[in-house]
C-alpha positions in Angstrom: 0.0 0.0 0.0 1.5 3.3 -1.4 1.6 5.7 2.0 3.3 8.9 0.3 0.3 11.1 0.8 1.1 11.1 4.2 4.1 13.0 3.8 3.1 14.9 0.7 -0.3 16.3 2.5 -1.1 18.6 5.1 -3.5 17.3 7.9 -6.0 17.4 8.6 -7.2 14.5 6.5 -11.0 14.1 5.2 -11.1 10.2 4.5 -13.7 9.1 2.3 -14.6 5.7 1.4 -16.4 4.6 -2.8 -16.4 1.8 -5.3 -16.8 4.7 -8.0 -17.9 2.0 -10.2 -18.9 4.1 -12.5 -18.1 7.2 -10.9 -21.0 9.8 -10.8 -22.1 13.4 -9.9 -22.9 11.7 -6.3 -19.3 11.2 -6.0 -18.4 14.3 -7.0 -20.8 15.9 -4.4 -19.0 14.3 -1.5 -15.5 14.4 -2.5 -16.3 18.6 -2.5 -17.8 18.4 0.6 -14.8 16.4 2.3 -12.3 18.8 0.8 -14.0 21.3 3.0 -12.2 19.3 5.9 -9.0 18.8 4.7 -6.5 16.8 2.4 -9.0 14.2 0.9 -7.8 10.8 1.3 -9.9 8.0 -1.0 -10.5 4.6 0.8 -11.4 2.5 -3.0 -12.8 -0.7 -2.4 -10.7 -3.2 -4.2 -12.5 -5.7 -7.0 -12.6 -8.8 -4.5 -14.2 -6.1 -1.3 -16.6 -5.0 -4.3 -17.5 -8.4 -5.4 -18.4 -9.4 -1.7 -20.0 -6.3 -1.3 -21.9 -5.0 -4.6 -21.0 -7.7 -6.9 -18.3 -8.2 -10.0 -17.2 -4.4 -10.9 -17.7 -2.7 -14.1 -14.2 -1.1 -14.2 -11.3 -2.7 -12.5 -9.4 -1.7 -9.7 -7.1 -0.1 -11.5 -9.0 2.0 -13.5 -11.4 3.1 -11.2 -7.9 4.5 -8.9 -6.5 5.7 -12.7 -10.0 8.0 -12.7 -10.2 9.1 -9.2 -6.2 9.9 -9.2 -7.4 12.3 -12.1 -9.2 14.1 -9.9 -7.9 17.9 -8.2 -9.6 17.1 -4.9 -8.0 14.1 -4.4 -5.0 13.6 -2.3 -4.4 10.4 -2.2 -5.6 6.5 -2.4 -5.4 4.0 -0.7 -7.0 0.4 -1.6 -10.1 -1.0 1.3 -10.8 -4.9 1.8 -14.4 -4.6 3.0 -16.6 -2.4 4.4 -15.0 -2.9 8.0 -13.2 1.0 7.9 -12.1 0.7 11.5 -8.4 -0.9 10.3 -8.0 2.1 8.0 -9.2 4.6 10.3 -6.9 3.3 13.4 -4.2 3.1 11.4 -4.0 6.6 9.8 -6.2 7.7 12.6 -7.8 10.3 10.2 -9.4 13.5 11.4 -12.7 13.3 9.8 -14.5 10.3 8.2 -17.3 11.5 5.3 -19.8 9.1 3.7 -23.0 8.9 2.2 -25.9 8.8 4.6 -27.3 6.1 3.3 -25.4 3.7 5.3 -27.3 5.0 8.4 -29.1 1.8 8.2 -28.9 -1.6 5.4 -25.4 -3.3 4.9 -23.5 -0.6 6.4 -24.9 0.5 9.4 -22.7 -1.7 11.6 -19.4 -0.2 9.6 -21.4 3.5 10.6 -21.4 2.7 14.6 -18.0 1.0 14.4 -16.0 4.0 12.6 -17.9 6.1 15.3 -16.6 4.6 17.8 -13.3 3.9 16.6 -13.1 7.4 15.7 -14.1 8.8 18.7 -11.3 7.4 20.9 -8.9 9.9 19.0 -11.5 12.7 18.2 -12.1 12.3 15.0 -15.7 13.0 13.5 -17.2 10.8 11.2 -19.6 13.3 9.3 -22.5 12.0 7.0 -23.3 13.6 3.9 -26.7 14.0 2.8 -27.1 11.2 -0.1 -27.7 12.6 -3.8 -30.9 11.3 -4.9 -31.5 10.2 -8.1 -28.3 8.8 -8.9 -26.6 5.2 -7.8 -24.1 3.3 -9.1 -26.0 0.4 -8.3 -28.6 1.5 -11.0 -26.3 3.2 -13.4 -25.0 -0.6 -13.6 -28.0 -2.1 -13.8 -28.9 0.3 -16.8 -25.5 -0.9 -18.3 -26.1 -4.1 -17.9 
């Protein structure tokens, strides 16, 4: 795991965790909003997290990070396993934790109350983001498909 943006960036870091498969205006919304916070630090689930989690990807690994990298808010990626955060977050211990809101309840509201609590013990501040309707990545690859 490539950890230069912690020596390139200035803290505090806004960590913020996507599939971006595809990548939408949704994603967009919430990598602004993070940047608002700090250095924004992706967390990209990599293609076996996604397939345990969403399903087979559209886009690899590796082009979904060749995308996001692309991107001026973006300070850095690092690859995610699953949806358990609280190994990332204890690790960089990273000052704010943005996601979607949506994962106030369904597959990821046990990840929520963990990276809470994990975050807490340090004061960071997980922040949730009100969801973009009308778009989901889910859908947009249904469509696709």
């Amino acid at each position: 795991m490539k950890e230069e943006f912690i020596k390139n960036n200035k803290r505090p870091f806004a960590f913020v965790t996507m599939c971006a498969d595809p990548i939408h205006h949704g994603h967009i919304n919430i990598l602004h909003e993070a940047k608002k916070y700090g250095s924004v630090i992706i967390g990209l689930m990599t293609d076996s997290a996604m397939k345990n989690y969403k399903g087979n990807p559209l886009l690899s690994f590796q082009e979904r990070l060749k995308v996001l990298a692309e991107l001026k808010s973006v300070s850095g990626i690092i690859p995610i396993e699953s949806i358990d955060f609280v190994p990332y977050l204890e690790k960089f211990k990273f000052e704010y934790f943005l996601h979607g809101d949506d994962w106030k309840q369904g597959a990821q509201k046990k990840s929520r109350e963990s990276a809470i609590l994990a975050m807490s013990e340090w004061g960071g501040k997980v922040i949730d983001v009100p969801y973009t309707e009308g778009v989901s990545s889910s859908d947009l690859k249904k469509g696709i498909n």
